[in-house]
N, C-alpha and C positions, 0 to 999 in steps of 0.2 A: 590407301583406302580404309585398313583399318585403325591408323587414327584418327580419321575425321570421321567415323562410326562411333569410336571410344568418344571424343570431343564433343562430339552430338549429345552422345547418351549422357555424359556427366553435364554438360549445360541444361539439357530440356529436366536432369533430377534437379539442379540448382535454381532453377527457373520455378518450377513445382515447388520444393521447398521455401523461396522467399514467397512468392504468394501466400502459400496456408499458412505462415507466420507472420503473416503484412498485413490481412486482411482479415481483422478481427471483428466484422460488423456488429457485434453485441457491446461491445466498450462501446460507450456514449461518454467519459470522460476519464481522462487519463493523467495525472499531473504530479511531479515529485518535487518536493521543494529539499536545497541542500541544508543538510549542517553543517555548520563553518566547524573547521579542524575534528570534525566526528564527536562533538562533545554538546550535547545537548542539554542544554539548561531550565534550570525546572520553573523558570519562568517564561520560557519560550515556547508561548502557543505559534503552530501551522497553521493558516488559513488559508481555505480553500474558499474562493465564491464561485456557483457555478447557477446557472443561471438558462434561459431558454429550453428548460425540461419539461418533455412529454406530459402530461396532467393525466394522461390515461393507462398507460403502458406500467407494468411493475418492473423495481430493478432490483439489485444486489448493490451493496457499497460496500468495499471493499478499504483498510487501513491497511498502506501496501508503505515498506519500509525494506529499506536494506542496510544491514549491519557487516562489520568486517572481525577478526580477529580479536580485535582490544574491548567487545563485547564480554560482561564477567557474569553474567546473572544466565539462568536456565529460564526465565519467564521475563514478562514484560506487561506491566501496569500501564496502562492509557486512561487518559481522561476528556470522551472527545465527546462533541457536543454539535448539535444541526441547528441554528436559528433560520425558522422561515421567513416568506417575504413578510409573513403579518407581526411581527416579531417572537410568537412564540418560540422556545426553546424547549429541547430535549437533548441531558446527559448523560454519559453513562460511564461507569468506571470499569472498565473492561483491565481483563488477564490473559495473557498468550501463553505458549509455553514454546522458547523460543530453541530447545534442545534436547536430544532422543534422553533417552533417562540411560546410554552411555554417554553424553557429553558432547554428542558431535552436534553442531548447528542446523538446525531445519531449514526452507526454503533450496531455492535454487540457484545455481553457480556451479562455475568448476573454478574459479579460482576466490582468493578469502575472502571477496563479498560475493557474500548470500543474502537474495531480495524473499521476501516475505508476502506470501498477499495473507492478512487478516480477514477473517469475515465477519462485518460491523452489522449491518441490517438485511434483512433479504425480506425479498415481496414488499419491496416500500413503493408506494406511489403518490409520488410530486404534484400534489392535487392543486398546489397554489400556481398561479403565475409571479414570477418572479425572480430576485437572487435569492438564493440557499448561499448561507454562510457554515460551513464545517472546519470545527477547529478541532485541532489535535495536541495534546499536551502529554509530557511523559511524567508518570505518578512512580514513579520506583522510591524504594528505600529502605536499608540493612533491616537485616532481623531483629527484633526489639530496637528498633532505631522511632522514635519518633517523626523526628523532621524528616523530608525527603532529601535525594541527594540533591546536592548542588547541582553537579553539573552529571548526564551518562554518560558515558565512553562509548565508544566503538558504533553510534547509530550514522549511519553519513549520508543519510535522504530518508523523506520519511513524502508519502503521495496518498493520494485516495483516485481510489477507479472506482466508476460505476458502471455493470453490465447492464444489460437491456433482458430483459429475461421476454423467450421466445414463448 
């Protein structure tokens, strides 16, 4: 009898737990595209289209990336940009800081990839109908280096989420 009171009690916690982390109704879009071999080339824009968004409601958009080990830099240049459905555009060249100022990698994980959420826009609302086109490009490059890197190590999915703000 007392294990199937123990069995009980750990199922209905397991049951509890995968809900509140299943059921995120404020994500209205969620999407991670791979890099092939974790090496991300500084010509290789991410595109997101996303498309049948609220016209009323404000959101948060989120640059959500996950890196592994062979990541070498403490920060992270992005160069990411939204075309609406009317063609207008807006860019922005954003800075993360992607490690504690002892060295250890921020975001979350317990094993060597750690996902990242960035925060890109907040209280933005989608006032067109239409596709939003969001692209994502990585801007890094050495100190006193001109050109940018070739190619970065260690990024091995790089996604955009948008929350629905309550």
């Amino acid at each position: 009898m007392k294990k199937a009171m123990v069995f009980g009690r750990i199922f209905l916690v397991f049951i509890v737990i995968t809900y509140m982390t299943s059921c995120n109704s404020d994500t209205i879009y969620n999407q991670y595209v791979p890099i092939e071999n974790s090496q991300w080339h500084k010509d290789s824009i991410i595109n997101f289209k996303v498309s049948s968004i609220d016209t009323v409601s404000k959101n948060n958009l989120y640059v959500t990336l996950r890196n592994n080990k062979d990541y070498e830099f403490s920060n992270l240049f992005l160069i990411v940009g939204i075309r609406f459905p009317n063609n207008y555009q807006v860019v922005d060249t954003l800075e993360y800081e992607m490690t504690s100022p002892e060295g250890r990698f921020l975001g979350t994980g317990i094993t060597d990839i750690k996902e990242n959420k960035l925060e890109y826009k907040t209280n933005v609302t989608f006032t067109l109908i239409g596709e939003y086109d969001v692209s994502v490009q990585q801007a890094m490059r050495k100190t006193r280096d001109i050109e940018g890197l070739e190619t970065l190590n260690g990024i091995t999915d790089v996604g955009l989420q948008i929350e629905k703000l309550n």
